[in-house]
C-alpha positions as CSV (number, residue, x, y, z in Angstrom):
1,X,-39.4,292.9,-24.7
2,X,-38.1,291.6,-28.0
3,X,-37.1,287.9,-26.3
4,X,-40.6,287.9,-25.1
5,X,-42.4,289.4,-27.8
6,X,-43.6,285.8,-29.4
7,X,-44.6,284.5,-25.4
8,X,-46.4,288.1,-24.9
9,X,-48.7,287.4,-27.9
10,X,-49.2,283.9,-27.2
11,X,-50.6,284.6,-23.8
12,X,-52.6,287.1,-25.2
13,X,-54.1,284.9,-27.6
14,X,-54.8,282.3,-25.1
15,X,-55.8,284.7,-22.4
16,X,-58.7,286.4,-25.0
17,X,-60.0,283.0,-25.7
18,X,-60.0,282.1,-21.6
19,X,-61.9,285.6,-21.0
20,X,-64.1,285.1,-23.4
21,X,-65.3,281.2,-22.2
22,X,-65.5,283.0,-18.7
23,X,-67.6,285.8,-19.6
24,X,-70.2,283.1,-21.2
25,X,-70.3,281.0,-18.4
26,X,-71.0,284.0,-16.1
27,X,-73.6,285.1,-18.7
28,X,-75.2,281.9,-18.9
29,X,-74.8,281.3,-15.1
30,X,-76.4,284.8,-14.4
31,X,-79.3,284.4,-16.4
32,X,-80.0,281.1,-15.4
33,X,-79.7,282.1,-11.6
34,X,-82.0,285.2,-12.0
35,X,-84.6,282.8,-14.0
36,X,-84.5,280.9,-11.0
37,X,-85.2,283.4,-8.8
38,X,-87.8,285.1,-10.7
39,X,-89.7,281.7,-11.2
40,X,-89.6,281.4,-7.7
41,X,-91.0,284.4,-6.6
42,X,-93.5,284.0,-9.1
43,X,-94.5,280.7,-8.0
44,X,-95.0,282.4,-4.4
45,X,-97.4,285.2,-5.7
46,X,-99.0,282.5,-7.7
47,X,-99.7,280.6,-5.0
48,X,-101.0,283.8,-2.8
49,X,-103.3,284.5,-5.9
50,X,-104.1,280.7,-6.4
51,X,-105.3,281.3,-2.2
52,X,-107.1,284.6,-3.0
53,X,-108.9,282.8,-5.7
54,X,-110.2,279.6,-3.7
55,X,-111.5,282.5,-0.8
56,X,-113.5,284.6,-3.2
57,X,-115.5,281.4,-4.5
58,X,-115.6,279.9,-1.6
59,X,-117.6,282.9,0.1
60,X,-119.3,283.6,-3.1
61,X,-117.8,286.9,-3.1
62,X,-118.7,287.6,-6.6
63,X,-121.8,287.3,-6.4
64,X,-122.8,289.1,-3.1
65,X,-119.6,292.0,-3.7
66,X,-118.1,291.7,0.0
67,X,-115.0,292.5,-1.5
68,X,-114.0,293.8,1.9
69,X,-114.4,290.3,3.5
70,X,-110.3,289.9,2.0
71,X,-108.9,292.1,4.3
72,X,-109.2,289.3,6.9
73,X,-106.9,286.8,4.4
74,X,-104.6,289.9,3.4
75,X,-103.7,289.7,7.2
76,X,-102.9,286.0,7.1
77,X,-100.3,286.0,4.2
78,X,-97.2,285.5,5.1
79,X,-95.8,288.3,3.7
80,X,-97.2,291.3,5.1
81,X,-96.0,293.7,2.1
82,X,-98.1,291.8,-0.3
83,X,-100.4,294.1,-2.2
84,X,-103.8,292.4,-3.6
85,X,-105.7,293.8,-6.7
86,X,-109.0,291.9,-7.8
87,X,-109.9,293.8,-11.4
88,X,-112.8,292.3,-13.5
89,X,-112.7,291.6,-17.1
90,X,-113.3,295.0,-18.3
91,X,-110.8,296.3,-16.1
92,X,-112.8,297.5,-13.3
93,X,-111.0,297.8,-10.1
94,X,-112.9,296.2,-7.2
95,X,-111.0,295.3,-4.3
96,X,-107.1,296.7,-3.8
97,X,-105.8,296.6,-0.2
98,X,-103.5,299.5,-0.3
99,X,-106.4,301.6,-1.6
100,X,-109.1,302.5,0.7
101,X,-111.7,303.9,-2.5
102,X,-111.5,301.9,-5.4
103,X,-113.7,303.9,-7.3
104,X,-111.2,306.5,-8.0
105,X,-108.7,304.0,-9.2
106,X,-108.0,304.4,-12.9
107,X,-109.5,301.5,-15.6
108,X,-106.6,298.7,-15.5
109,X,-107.4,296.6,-18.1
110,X,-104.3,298.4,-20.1
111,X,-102.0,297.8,-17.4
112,X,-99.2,295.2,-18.5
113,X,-99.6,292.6,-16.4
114,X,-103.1,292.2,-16.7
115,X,-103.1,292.0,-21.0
116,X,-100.6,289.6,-20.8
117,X,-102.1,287.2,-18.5
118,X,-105.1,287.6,-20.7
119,X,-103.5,285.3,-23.2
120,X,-100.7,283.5,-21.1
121,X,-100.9,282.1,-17.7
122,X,-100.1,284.9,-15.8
123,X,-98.7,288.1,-16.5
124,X,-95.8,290.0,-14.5
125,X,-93.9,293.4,-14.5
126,X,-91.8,295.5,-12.6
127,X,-93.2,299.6,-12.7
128,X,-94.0,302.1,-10.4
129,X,-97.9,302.3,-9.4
130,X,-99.7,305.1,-10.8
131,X,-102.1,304.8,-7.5
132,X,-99.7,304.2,-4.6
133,X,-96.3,305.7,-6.4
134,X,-94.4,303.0,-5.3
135,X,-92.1,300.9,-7.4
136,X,-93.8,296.9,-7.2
137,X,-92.8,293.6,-8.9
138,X,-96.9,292.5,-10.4
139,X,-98.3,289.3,-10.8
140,X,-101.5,288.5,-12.4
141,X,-103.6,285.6,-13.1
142,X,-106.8,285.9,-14.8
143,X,-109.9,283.3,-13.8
144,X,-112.6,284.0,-16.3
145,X,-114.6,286.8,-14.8
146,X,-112.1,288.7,-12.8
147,X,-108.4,289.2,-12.5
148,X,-106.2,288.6,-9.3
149,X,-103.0,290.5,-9.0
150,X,-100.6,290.3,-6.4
151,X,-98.3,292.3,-6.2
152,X,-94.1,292.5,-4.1
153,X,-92.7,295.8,-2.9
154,X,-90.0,296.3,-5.3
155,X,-87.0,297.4,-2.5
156,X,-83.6,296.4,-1.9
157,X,-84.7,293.0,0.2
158,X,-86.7,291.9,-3.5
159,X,-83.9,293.6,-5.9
160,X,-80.8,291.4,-3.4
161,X,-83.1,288.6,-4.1
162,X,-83.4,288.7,-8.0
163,X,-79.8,288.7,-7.9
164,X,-77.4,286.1,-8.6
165,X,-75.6,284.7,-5.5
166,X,-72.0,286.4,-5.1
167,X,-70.7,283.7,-3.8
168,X,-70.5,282.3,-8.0
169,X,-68.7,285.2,-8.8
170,X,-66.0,284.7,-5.9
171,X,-65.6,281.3,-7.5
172,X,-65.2,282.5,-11.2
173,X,-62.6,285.0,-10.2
174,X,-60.7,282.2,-8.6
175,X,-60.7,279.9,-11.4
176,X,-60.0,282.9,-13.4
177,X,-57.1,284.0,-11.7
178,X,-55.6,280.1,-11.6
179,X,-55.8,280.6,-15.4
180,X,-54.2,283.5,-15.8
181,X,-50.9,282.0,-13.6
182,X,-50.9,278.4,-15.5
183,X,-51.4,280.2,-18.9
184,X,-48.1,282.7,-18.2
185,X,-46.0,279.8,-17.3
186,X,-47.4,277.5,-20.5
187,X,-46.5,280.2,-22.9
188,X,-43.5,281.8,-21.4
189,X,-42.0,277.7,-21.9
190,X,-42.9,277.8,-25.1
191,X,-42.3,281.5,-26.4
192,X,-38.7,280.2,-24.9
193,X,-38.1,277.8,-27.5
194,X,-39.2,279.7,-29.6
195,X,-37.2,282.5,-29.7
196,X,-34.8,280.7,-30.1
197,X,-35.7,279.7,-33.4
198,X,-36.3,282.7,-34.6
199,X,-33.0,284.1,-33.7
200,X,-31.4,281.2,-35.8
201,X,-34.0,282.7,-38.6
202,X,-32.6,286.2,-38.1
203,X,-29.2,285.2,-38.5
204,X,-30.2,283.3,-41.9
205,X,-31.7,286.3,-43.0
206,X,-29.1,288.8,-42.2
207,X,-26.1,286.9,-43.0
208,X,-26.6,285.1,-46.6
209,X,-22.8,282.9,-46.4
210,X,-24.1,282.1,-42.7
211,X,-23.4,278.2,-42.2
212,X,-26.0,276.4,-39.7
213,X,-24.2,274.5,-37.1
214,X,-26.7,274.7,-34.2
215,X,-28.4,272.0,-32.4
216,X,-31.5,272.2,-31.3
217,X,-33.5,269.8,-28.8
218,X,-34.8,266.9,-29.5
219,X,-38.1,267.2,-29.4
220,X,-41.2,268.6,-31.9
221,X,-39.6,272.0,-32.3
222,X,-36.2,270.6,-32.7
223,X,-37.3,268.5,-35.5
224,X,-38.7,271.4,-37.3
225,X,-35.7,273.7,-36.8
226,X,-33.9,270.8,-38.9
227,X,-36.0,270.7,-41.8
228,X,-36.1,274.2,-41.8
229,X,-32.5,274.0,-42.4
230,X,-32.6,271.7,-44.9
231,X,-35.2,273.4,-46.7
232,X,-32.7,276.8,-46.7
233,X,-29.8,274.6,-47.9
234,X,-31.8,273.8,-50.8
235,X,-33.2,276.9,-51.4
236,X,-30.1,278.4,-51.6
237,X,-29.3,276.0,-53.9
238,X,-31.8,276.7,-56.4
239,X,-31.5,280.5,-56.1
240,X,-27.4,280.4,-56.9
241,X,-28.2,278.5,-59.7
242,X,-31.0,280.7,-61.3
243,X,-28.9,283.9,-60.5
244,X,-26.9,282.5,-62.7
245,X,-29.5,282.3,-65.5
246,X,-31.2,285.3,-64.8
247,X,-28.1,287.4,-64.9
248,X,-27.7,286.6,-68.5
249,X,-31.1,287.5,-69.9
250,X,-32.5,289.9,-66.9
251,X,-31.0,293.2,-68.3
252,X,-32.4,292.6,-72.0
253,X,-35.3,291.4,-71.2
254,X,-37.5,294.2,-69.4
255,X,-36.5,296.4,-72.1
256,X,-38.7,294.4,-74.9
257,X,-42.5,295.3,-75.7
258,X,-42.4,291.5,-76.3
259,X,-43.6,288.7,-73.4
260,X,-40.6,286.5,-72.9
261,X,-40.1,283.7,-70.4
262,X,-38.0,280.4,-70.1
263,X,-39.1,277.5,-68.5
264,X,-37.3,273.9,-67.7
265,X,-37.9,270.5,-68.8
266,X,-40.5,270.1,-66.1
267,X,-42.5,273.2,-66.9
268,X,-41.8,275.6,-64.3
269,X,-40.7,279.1,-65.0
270,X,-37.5,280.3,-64.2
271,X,-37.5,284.0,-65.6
272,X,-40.0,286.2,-67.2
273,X,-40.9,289.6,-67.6
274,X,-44.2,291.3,-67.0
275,X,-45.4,291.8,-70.3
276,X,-45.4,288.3,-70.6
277,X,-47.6,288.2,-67.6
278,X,-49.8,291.8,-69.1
279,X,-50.1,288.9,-72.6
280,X,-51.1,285.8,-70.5
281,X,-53.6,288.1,-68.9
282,X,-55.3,289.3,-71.9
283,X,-55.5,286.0,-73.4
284,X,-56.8,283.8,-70.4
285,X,-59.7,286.8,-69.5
286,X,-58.5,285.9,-66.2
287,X,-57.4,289.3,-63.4
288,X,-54.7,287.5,-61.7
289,X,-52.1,285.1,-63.7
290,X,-48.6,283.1,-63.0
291,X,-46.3,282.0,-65.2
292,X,-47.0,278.6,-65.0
293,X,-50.6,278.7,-65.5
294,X,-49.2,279.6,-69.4
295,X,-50.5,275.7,-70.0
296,X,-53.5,275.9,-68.5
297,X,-54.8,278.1,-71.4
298,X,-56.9,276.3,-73.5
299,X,-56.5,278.7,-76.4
300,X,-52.9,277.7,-76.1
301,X,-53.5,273.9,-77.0
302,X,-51.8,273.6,-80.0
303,X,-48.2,275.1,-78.4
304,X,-48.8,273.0,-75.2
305,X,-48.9,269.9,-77.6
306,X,-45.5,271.0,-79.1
307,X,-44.0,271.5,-76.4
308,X,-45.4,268.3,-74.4
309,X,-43.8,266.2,-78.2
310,X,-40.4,267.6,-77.8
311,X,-40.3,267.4,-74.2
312,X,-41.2,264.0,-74.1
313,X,-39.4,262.7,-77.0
314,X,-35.7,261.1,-76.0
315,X,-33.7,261.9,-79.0
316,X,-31.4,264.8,-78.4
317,X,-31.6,268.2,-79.9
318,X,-29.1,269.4,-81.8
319,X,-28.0,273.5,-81.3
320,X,-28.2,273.9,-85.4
321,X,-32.2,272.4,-85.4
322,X,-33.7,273.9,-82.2
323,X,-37.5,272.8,-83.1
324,X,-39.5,275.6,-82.9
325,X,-43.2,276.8,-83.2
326,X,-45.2,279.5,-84.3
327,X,-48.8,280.2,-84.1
328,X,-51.1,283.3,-84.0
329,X,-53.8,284.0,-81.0
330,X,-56.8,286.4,-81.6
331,X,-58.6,286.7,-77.9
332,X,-61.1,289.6,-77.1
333,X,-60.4,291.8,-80.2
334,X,-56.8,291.5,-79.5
335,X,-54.0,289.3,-81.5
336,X,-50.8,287.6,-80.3
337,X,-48.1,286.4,-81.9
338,X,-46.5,283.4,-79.7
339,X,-43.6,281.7,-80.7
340,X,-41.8,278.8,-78.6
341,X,-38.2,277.6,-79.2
342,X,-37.3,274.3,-77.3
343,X,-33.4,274.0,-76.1
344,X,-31.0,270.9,-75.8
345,X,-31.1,270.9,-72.3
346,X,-35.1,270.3,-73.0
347,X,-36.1,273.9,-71.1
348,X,-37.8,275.9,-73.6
349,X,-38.4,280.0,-74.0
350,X,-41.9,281.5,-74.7
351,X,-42.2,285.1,-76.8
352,X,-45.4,286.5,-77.2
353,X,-45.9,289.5,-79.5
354,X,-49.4,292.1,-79.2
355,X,-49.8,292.2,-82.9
356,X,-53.1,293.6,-82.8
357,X,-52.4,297.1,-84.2
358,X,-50.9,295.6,-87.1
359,X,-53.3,292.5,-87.7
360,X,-56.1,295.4,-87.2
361,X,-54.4,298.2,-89.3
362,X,-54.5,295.1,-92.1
363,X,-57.9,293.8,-91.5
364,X,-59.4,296.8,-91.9
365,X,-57.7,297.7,-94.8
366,X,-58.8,295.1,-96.8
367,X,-62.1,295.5,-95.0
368,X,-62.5,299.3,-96.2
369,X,-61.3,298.0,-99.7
370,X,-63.9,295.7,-100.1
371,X,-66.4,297.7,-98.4
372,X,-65.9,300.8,-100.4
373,X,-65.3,298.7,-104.1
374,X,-68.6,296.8,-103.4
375,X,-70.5,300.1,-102.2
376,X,-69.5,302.1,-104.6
377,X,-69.8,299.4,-107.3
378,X,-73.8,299.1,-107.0
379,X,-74.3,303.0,-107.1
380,X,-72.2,302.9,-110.2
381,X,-74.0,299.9,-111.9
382,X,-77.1,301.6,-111.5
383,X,-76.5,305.1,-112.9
384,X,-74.8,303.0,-115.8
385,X,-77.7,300.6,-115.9
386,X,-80.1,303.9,-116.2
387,X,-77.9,305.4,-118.7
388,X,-77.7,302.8,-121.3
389,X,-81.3,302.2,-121.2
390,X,-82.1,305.1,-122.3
391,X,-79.2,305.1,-124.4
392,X,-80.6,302.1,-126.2
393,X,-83.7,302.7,-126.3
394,X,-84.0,306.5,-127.9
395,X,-87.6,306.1,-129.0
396,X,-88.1,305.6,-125.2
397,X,-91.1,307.6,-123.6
398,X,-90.5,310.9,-122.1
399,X,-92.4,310.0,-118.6
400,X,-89.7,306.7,-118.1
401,X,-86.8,308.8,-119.6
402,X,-87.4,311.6,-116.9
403,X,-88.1,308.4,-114.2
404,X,-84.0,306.5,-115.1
405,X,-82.7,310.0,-115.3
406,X,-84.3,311.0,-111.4
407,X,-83.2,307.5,-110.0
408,X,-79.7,307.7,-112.0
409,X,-79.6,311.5,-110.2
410,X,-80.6,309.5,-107.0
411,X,-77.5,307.2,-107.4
412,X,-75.7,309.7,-108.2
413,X,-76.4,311.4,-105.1
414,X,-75.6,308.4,-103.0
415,X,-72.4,307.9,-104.3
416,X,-71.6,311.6,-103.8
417,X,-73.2,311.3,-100.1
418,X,-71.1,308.0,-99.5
419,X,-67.4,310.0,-100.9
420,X,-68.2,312.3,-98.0
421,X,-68.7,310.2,-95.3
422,X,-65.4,308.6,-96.2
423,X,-63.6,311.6,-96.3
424,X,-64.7,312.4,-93.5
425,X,-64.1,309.5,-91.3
426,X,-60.6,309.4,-92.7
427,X,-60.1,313.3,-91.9
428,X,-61.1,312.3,-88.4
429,X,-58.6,309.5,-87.8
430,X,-55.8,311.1,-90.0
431,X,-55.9,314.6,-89.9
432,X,-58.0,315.2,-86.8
433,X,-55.5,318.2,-85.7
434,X,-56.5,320.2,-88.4
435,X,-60.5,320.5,-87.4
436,X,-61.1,323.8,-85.7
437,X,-62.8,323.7,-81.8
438,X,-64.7,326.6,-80.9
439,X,-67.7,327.4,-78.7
440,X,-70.7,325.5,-79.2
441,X,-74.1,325.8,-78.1
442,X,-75.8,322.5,-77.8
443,X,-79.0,323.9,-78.0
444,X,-78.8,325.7,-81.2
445,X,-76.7,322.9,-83.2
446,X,-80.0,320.6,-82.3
447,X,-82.3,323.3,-83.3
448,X,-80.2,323.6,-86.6
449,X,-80.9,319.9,-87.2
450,X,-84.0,320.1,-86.8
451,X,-85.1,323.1,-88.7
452,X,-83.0,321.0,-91.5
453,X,-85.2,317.8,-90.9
454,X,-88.6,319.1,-90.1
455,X,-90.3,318.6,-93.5
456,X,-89.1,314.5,-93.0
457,X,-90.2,314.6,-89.3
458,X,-94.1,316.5,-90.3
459,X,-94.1,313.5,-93.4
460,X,-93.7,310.8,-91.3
461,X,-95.8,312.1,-88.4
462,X,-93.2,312.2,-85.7
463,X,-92.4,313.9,-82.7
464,X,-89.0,315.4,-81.6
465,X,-88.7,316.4,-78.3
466,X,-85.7,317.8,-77.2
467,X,-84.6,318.7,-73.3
468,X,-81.7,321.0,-73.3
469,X,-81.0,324.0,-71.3
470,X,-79.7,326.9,-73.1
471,X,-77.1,327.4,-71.5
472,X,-75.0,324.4,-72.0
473,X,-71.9,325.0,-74.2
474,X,-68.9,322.9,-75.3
475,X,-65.5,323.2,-76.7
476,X,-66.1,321.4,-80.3
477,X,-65.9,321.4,-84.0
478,X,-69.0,322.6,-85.3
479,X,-68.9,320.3,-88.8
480,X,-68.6,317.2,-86.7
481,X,-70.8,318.2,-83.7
482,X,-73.8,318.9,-86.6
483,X,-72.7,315.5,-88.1
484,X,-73.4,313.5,-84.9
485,X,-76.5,315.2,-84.5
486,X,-77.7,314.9,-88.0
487,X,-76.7,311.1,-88.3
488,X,-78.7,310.4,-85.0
489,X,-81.8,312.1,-86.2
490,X,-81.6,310.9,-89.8
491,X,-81.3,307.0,-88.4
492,X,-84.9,307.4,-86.3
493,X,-86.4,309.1,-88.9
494,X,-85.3,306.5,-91.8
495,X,-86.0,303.7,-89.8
496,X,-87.8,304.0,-86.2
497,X,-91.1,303.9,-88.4
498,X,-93.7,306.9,-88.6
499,X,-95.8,308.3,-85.5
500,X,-92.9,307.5,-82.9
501,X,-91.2,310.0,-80.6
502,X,-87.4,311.4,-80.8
503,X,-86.2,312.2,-77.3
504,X,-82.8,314.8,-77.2
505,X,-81.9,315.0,-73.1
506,X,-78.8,316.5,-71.7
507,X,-79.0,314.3,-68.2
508,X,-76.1,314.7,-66.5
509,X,-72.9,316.9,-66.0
510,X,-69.7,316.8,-63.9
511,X,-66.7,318.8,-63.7
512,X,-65.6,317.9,-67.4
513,X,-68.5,316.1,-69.7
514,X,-72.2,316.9,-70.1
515,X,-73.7,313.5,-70.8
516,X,-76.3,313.5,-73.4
517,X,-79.3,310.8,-74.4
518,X,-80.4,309.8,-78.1
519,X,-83.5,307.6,-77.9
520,X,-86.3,306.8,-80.1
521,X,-89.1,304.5,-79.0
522,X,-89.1,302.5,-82.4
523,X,-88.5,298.8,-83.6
524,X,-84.8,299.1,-81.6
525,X,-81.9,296.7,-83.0
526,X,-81.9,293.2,-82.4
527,X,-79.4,292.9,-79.5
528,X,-77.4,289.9,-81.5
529,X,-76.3,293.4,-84.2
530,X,-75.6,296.0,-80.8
531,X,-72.0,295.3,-80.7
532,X,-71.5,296.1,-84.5
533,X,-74.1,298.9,-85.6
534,X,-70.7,301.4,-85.4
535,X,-68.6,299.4,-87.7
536,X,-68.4,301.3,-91.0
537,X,-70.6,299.7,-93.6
538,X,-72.4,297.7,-91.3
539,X,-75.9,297.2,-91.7
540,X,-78.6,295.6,-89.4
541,X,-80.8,295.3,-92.6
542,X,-79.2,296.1,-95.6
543,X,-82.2,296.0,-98.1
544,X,-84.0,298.5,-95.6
545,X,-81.0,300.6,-95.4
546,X,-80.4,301.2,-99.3
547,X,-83.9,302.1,-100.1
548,X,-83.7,305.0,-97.5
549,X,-80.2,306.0,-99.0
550,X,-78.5,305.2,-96.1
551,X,-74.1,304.5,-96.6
552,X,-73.3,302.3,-93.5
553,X,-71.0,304.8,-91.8
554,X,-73.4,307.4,-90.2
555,X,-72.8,305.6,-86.8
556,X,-68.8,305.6,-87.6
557,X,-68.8,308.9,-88.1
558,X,-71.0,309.7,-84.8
559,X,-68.6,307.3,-82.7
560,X,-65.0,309.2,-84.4
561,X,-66.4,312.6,-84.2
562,X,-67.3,311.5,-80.0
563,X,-63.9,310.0,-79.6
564,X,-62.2,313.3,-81.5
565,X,-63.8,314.9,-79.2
566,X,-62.4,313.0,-76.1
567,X,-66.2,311.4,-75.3
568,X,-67.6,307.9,-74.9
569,X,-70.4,306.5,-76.6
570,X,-72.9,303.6,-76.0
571,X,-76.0,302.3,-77.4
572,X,-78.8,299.9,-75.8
573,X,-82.3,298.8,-76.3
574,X,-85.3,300.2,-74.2
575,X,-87.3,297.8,-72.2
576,X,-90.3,299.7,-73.3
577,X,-89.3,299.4,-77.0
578,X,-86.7,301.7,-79.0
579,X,-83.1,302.3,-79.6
580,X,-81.2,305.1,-76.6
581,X,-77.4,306.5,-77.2
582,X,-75.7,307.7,-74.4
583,X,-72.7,309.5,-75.5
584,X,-70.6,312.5,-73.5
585,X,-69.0,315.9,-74.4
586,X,-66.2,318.3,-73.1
587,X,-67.1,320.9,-71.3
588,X,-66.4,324.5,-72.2
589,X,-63.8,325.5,-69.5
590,X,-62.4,329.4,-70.0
């Protein structure tokens, strides 16, 4: 079985593909043979009805209704088991000769044969007569006023002669069986040779010091066997020597958090780890990455031109002044540190470095720094602006000095409302253990929220509408729950624009999350400022946002207290106009 294995699924292959040609031509051959036959026999009731035709005008039949003077050319046809039918236009039966009353035969202009030859030549169909109860083959012809069917007993003699002639099918099992001899002896020849080749690959695989000495024949398969071997020699080759290189550098290597790989002087990789792969990955966008394609990065351009210079260049490289290169990568919110260091023998090693936590960690340190010293700066100014006015001026009028001290208070306000949000935000990222979870009703929180902003909503003439069952509870910290709630509320409200609608919905649950909807059908964002809106300090309209007392990190604080909370949020525009969040929760699970 295992010496033939190769020759058994060669024939196989060759045998399906013989089977299959031989099934269409006795498809083909079939259908072409029964056309025949039914043409034929429809060209002999045609004619009989052709006959029929040329007797009923000739005797003016029609006209004078001697139907009966037909039975005199039924006994003339020659077949004697030909049933005729004369129907006229509306379907009235008027002669039949296997019917002795007429009358009582049923309206046939629905009959099959008799529609279709309405709009074709002639019409035919193989049923069982609702008159006689016998099984017919029918064949109709319509002439204007009347219809003539004729009509073939439908037995053994007429079903034997729609067949194909078995005589074609003796022939095909012939041919077929020929094939099947010449094919085994084709293949078993070659599944021979073969084998044989295959055993010499066996022994290559099983035994790695295993020296090729055998000849094989001269012929097509004999010159491949050779350049198989020569191909293995070299191989072998090439995989002693890198061994060699990868022993030094294999064990280190894949315990880094750094992407490391070497290459030679013409570019192809020798030995890498994965992360450099997980790096290359991240930086090319692309799912599925070699080595080599490293300088097919365009990002990359500036180390590819290093690397081309020093390649390229003749001098030698001394071991004291390896050239190298450094450059930093930011691809998709992430940043890479890739360094390249060329050697004498002009192969080179790649490290790339995920720097992003750190290059993050500093951009949004000096981010927050300038954020918080310029927002709290212009609350500041003003109360000190306010102050000194009146300070200056103490003759000032009472009305103007109650009107600096409200908007000083206002400032005031909003630099004590801004100190909160950022102690909050940083009590979420830094101390986030500390917040207490407990049960939660959705229902109620929202509710709370509400009752808190209903003098705002009546003002501004909107309407909150909120689709919660009561019965929906989660496993949260009531102080951040209320603040995603009363951020989300307190954006429409500032800024969706009076007389618009505030739509709460609890849409979906599963096993873990209930899945909650924020929408307003407001002016929305543009979709340029979507990615951004929950970056702290962020503002889609800044002038807008400080008259309504807004700080910039309402929608930070709604996206940390989701994450604390082990949820997802997401924001889009409505087609029908508006801004909708989609954000989850935990369930509570006792």
């Amino acid at each position: 079985m295992r010496k033939f294995s190769y020759q058994r699924k060669l024939f196989a292959y060759f045998f399906t593909l013989f089977l299959v040609y031989t099934i269409i031509i006795v498809l083909f051959q079939y259908s072409r043979e029964k056309r025949y036959r039914v043409d034929h026999l429809n060209t002999t009731l045609s004619d009989i009805s052709e006959i029929t035709k040329n007797f009923i005008e000739s005797n003016s039949i029609t006209k004078s209704n001697n139907y009966w003077l037909l039975d005199s050319l039924v006994k003339i046809f020659p077949t004697q088991d030909i049933r005729l039918t004369i129907v006229d236009k509306n379907g009235l039966v008027l002669y039949d000769n296997s019917v002795s009353d007429v009358s009582k035969m049923e309206n046939h202009i629905d009959r099959p044969e008799i529609s279709k030859s309405i709009y074709a030549n002639f019409g035919y169909n193989i049923r069982k007569s609702t008159t006689t109860g016998v099984e017919y083959y029918y064949y109709s012809r319509f002439y204007g006023n009347y219809f003539v069917r004729t009509a073939a007993i439908y037995n053994i003699r007429v079903i034997k002669f729609l067949k194909t002639d078995k005589l074609f099918y003796l022939f095909i099992f012939l041919i077929f069986g020929a094939g099947w001899i010449i094919l085994n002896f084709v293949t078993r020849k070659f599944g021979e040779s073969v084998t044989k080749l295959n055993d010499f690959a066996s022994r290559i695989i099983n035994d790695k010091s295993f020296k090729p000495d055998i000849r094989f024949p001269k012929d097509e398969l004999g010159a491949i066997s050779n350049k198989i071997v020569e191909i293995y020699q070299n191989m072998k080759q090439a995989m002693d020597k890198a061994d060699i290189e990868k022993e030094k550098l294999f064990g280190h290597m894949y315990v880094l958090n750094e992407g490391v790989a070497f290459y030679d002087m013409n570019k192809q990789s020798t030995l890498f780890n994965n992360q450099f792969i997980q790096h290359l990955n991240n930086i090319s966008n692309q799912l599925s990455i070699r080595a080599e394609d490293f300088f097919r990065i365009h990002e990359l351009g500036e180390i590819h031109a290093f690397i081309n210079e020093k390649i390229d260049n003749s001098n030698s490289i001394a071991v004291h002044e390896l050239p190298r290169f450094e450059k930093t990568v930011a691809k998709s919110g992430k940043y890479f540190n890739i360094q390249c260091i060329i050697f004498q023998d002009k192969s080179f090693e790649v490290i790339i470095t995920d720097i992003t936590k750190r290059e993050k960690n500093r951009i949004i340190k000096q981010q927050m720094t300038s954020n918080i010293a310029h927002e709290l700066k212009t609350p500041v100014t003003s109360v000190k602006g306010y102050l000194e006015t009146i300070l200056n001026n103490p003759d000032i009028e009472p009305e103007k000095q109650k009107h600096f001290l409200e908007r000083a208070d206002a400032q005031a306000n909003r630099l004590n409302d801004l100190i909160n949000d950022i102690v909050i935000l940083n009590k979420i990222e830094e101390t986030g253990d500390h917040f207490i979870k407990e049960k939660l009703n959705i229902l109620e929180v929202v509710n709370e929220i509400a009752d808190e902003y209903s003098k705002e909503i009546r003002d501004r003439k909107m309407l909150l509408e909120i689709s919660i069952k009561p019965d929906i509870e989660i496993k949260g910290n009531r102080s951040l729950i209320l603040s995603i709630f009363r951020n989300l509320i307190g954006n429409s409200i500032n800024y969706a624009g009076e007389g618009t609608k505030i739509c709460i919905n609890a849409y979906h649950q599963d096993n873990k999350y209930y899945y909650f909807s924020f929408s307003d059908n407001g002016v929305g964002v543009p979709d340029e400022h979507l990615p951004r809106i929950f970056e702290r300090f962020y503002r889609v309209d800044s002038g807008r946002a400080r008259k309504f007392g807004g700080t910039g990190l309402g929608l930070a604080i709604v996206k940390n207290a989701i994450l604390f909370h082990k949820g997802e949020i997401s924001v889009r525009n409505k087609q029908e106009g508006g801004i909708e969040f989609l954000f989850s929760l935990p369930k509570l699970i006792e």
